[in-house]
C-alpha positions in Angstrom: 86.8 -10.1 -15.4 83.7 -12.5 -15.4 80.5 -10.9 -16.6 78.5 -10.9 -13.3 75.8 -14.4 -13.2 71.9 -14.2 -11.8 73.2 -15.6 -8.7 75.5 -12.9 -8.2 72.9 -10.6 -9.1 70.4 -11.8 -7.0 73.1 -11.2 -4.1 73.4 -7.6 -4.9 70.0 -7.1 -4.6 69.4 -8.2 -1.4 72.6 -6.5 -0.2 70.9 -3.4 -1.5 67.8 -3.9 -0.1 68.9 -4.1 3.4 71.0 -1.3 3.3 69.2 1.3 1.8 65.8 -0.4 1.2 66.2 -0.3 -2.4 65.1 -3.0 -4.8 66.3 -3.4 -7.9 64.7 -4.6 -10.9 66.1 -7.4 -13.3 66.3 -4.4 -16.0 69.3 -3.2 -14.0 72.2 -5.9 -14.1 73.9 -4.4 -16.4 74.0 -0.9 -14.9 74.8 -3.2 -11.6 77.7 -4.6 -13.2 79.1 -1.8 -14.6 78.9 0.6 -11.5 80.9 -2.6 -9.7 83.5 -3.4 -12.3 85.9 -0.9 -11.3 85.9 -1.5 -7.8 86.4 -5.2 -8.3 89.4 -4.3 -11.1 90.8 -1.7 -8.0 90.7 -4.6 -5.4 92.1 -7.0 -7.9 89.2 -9.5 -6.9 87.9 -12.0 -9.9 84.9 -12.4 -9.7 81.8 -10.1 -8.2 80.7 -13.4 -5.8 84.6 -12.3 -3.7 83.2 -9.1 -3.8 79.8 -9.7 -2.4 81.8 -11.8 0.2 83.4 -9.1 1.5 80.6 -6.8 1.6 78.8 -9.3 4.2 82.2 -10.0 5.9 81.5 -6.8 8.1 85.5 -6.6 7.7 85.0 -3.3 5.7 82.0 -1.1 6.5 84.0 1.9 4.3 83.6 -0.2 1.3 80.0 -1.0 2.3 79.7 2.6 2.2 81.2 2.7 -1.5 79.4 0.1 -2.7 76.2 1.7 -1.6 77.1 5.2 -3.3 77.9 3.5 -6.6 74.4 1.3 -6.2 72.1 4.6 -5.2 73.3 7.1 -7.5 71.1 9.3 -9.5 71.9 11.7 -12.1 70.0 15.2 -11.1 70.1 18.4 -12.5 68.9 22.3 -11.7 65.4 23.4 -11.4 64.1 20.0 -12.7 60.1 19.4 -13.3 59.6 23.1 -13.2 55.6 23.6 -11.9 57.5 22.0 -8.4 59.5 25.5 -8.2 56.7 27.7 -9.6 54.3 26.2 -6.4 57.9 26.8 -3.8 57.9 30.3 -6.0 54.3 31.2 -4.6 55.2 29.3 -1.2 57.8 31.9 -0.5 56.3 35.0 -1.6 53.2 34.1 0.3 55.7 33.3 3.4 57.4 37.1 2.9 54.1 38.8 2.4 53.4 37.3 6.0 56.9 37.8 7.7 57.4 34.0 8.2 60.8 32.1 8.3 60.6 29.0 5.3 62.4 25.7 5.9 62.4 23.0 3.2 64.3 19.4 3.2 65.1 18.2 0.2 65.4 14.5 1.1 67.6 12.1 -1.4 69.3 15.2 -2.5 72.0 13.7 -4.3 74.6 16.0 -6.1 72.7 19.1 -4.6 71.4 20.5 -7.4 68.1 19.9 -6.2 68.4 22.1 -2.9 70.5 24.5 -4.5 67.5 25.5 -7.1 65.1 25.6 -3.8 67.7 27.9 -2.3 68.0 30.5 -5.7 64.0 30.9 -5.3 64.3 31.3 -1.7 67.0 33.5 -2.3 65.0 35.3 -4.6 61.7 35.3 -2.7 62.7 36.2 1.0 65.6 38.5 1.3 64.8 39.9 4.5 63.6 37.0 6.0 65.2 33.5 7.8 65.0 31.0 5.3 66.9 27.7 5.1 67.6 24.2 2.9 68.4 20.9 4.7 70.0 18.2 1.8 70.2 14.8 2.8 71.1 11.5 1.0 72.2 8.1 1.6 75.6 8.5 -0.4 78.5 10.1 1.2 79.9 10.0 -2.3 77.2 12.7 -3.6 77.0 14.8 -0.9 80.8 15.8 -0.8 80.2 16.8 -4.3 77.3 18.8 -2.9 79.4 20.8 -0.5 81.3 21.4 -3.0 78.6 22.9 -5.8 80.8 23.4 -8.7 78.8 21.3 -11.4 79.2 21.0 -15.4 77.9 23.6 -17.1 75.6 21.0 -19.0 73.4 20.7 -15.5 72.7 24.3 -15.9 70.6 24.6 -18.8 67.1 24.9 -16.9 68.5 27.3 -14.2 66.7 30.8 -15.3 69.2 33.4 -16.5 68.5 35.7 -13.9 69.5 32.9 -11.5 72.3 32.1 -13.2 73.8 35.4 -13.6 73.2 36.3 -9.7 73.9 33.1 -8.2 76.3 31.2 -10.0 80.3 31.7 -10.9 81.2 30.3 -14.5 84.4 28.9 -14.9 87.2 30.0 -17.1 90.5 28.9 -18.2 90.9 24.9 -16.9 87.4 25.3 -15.3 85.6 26.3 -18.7 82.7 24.7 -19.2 81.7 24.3 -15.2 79.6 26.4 -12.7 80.5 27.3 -9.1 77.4 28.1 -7.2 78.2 31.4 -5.1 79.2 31.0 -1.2 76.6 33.3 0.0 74.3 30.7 -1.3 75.9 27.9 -0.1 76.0 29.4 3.2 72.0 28.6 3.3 72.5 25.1 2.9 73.7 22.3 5.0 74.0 18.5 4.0 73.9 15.5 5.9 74.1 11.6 5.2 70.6 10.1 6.1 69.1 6.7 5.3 65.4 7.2 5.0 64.9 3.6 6.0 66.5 4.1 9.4 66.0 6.7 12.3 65.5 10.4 10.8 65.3 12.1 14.1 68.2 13.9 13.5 66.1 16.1 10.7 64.3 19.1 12.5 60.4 20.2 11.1 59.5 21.8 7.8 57.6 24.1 5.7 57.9 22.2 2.7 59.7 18.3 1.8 61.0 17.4 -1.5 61.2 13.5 -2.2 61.4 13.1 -5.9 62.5 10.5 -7.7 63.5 8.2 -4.5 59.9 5.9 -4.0 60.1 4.0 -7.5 62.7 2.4 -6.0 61.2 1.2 -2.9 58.7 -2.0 -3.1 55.2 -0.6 -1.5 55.7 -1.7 1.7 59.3 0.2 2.4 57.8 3.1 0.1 54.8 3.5 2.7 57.2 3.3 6.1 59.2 6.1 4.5 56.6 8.2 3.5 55.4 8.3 7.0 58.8 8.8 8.6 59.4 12.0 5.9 55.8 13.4 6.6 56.5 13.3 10.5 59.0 15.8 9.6 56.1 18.4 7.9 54.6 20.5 9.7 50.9 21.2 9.6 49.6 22.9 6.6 53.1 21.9 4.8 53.6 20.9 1.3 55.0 18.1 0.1 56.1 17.5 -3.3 56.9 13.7 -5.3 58.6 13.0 -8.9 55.6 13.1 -11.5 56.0 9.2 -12.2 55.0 8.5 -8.6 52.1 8.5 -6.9 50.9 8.3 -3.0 47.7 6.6 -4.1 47.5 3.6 -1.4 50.4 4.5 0.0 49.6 7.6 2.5 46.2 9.3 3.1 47.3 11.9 5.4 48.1 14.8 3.3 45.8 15.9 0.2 46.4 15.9 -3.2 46.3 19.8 -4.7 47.9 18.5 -8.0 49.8 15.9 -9.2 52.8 15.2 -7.4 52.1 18.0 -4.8 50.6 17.7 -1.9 49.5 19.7 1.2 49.3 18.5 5.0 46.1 19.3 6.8 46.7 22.9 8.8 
């Protein structure tokens, strides 16, 4: 197989760009090329320029779809940047203590591990009450593996053994090694594909918005249109919460920063 060219390249980012709004630095060719190998090797096309080709040939929109999973795929993992889920943990208490239902989005959701830690505290925090998790991503890929929930045990390391021993099944025999989070759990949770770059209508109003890790992959112009779009989904006096190596500074000014990475919609 040819080793992919700048050209090439240069082709997959603007494929990537306009489908998801995603650009893609020169640092990742080689994680481009190797995410794309396989599917040219499957097709038994030569070269990734045939590939691109029949990408734009509108002849195949399901392996459009592919292609955009393989492209957009993040590695996640339970209860990750921790002082995110101590804030949700005094969100939800504060919520109980005044008898209010709690709805939080956890937008670019990926595998699910990320709503599925929301939903353990919520779990935790709100017994009695209505409480819900809304996952979304871009990838169809990822969120059937969401729906699924059964994870390597590896991913696990960060969820808190209480959590872990009430929440989550661990796998024996051929599943050794793997964790099945519990149906109950699941039942509070409900995925959907969603390209933040499009219409997002579809998503109802929240309490609280994750979208971590997703803007340091948009330039500053698609990174401002989504931020708007997400926080038209928060409802006054929300919270919305950002990966710790990104920032809102000249991007949106209509929610305040309490501490880095979190921030709170005006009531």
């Amino acid at each position: 197989m040819s080793v992919i060219s700048d050209a090439e390249f240069t082709g997959f980012q603007r494929f990537i760009y306009e489908a998801a709004g995603i650009s893609l630095s020169a640092a990742k060719k080689q994680m481009v090329s190797g995410r794309l190998a396989k599917r040219l090797s499957a097709l038994g096309l030569p070269a990734y320029t045939q590939y691109l080709a029949l990408l734009k040939s509108g002849k195949s929109p399901g392996e459009v779809q592919t292609a955009i999973d393989l492209l957009t795929t993040n590695e996640t993992f339970f209860f990750r940047e921790p002082k995110h889920f101590e804030m949700l943990h005094r969100l939800a208490t504060s919520a109980r203590e005044r008898g209010s239902p709690l709805a939080v989005w956890s937008a670019a959701c990926s595998t699910g591990e990320e709503p599925y830690s929301i939903a353990m505290v919520l779990a935790e925090c709100m017994p009695d009450l209505h409480w819900s998790v809304s996952g979304s991503d871009i990838s169809d890929r990822v969120l059937q593996r969401a729906r699924v929930a059964h994870y390597p045990l590896a991913r696990a390391q960060h969820i808190p053994q209480t959590y872990l021993k009430r929440f989550c099944l661990k796998g024996r025999g051929e599943q050794e090694g793997t964790l099945l989070v519990e149906r109950s759990l699941r039942g509070h949770v409900t995925f959907q594909r969603l390209n933040l770059n499009e219409d997002t209508s579809s998503m109802g109003r929240f309490d609280v918005i994750f979208l971590r890790n997703v803007l340091i992959y948009f330039n500053p112009e698609t990174k401002r249109r989504v931020v708007e779009r997400v926080l038209s989904h928060l409802k006054p006096g929300g919270h919305f919460f950002i990966g710790h190596s990104e920032t809102l500074n000249e991007v949106n000014s209509s929610v305040l920063q309490l501490a880095p990475s979190i921030y709170r919609k005006a009531a």
